[in-house]
N, C-alpha and C positions, 0 to 999 in steps of 0.2 A: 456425553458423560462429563461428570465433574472434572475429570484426570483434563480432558480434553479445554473446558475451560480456563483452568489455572495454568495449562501450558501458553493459551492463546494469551492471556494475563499477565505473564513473564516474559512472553517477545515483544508485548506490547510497553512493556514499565522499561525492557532494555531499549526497545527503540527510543524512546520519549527520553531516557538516559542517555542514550549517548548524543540525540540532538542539541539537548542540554549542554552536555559537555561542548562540545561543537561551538556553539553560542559564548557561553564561558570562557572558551578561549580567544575566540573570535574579540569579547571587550577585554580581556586581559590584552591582546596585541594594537587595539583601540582600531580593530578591523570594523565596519560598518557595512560591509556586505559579504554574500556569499552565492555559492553558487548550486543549483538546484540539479542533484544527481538524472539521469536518463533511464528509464528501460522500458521496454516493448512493453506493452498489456495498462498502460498506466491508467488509472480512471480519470473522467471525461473533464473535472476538476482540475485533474494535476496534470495533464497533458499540456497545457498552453506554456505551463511555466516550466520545464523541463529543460535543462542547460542553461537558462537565463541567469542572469546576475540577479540579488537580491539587494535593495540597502534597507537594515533592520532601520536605522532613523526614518524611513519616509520619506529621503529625497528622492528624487525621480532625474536623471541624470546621464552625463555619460562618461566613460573613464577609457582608458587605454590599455590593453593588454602588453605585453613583453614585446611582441613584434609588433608593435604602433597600431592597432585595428582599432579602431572604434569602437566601444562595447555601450550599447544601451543599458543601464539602469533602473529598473522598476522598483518603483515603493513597495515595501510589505503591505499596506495597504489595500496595493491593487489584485494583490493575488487572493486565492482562496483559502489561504491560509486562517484558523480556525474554526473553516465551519467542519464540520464532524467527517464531510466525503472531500472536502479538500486539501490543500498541500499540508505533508504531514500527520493529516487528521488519523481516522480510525481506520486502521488496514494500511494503509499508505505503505509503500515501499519505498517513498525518495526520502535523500538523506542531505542535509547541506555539507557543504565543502565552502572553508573558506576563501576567499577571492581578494587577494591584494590589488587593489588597482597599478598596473607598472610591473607587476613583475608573472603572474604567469600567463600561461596561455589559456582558453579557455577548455577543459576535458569534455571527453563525453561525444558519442553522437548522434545528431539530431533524429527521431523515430518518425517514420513515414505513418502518418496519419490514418491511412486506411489497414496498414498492419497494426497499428495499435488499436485500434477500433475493433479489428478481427480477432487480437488476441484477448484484448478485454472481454468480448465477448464471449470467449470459448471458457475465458476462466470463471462467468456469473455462471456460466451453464455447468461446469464442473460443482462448483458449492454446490447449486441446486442438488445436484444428485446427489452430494454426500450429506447435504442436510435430510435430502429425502430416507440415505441409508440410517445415519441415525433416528429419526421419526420412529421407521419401522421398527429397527432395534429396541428400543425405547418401548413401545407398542408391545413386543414380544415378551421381553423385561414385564409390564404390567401387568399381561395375559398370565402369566405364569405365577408373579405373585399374588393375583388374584387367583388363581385357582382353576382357570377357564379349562371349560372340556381338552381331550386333546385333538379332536379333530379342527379345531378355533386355533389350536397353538401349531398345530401341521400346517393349515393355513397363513398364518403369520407368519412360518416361519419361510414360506415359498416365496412371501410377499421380500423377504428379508435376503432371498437369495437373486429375486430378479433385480432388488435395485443394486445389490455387488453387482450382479454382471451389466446394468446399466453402464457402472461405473466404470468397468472393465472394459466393454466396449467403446466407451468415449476413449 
């Protein structure tokens, strides 16, 4: 539905807003990196860089955390950052956090590979089936304002109740 798209259009303009913000403040404090949020399901892009340090300049490097650890540094560069499935891109869930070299520690923690893998998974198969529920719906919607018999429109509309309970089921 249109509703459905200008909702996905406004999480998506707030996310990009507040990474924005993020950034913004990040050269306001003349920070040069950050750190890349965590969470289970992440896609196959954004999972390498997940907790890592960021330097928006491109150095590649290392700095020290509050309690003296050693922290590696990746260039924006090297991540996947602007291709449309990568960090930050289109859907993305991670969000940077700035990273003072020296004073905190690093948050977050690490996601075991094969859960992430499984959860990623379980979430393409969910869209599917609710792309599949709108499809039908949509299908039903057209039957109808075309005029279709109603035994065409009883049928669509059974078609429209197995993929809810698809969904239900998952």
């Amino acid at each position: 539905s249109p509703e459905a798209y200008v909702a996905m259009d406004i999480r998506t303009t707030l996310h990009n807003t507040a990474n924005a913000a993020v950034f913004e403040r990040c050269e306001e404090y003349g920070v040069d990196t950050y750190q890349v949020s965590s969470h289970n399901g992440a896609r196959p892009l954004c999972f390498p860089w997940q907790g890592k340090i960021i330097s928006r300049g491109g150095s590649s490097t290392e700095v020290t955390d509050l309690d003296g650890n050693k922290i590696h540094v990746y260039a924006e560069n090297e991540t996947s950052r602007g291709e449309p499935a990568g960090l930050f891109g289109i859907n993305c869930g991670h969000y940077p956090m700035a990273f003072i070299p020296g004073l905190p520690t690093l948050k977050g923690q690490p996601q075991d590979p094969e859960e992430n893998e499984k959860a990623y998974a379980e979430s393409q198969e969910q869209r599917a089936l609710e792309r599949k529920l709108r499809a039908e719906r949509r299908d039903l919607e057209v039957m109808k304002a075309q005029g279709a018999d109603e035994q065409a429109i009883k049928a669509q509309r059974e078609k429209v109740r197995k993929a809810s309970a698809d969904i239900d089921q998952f």
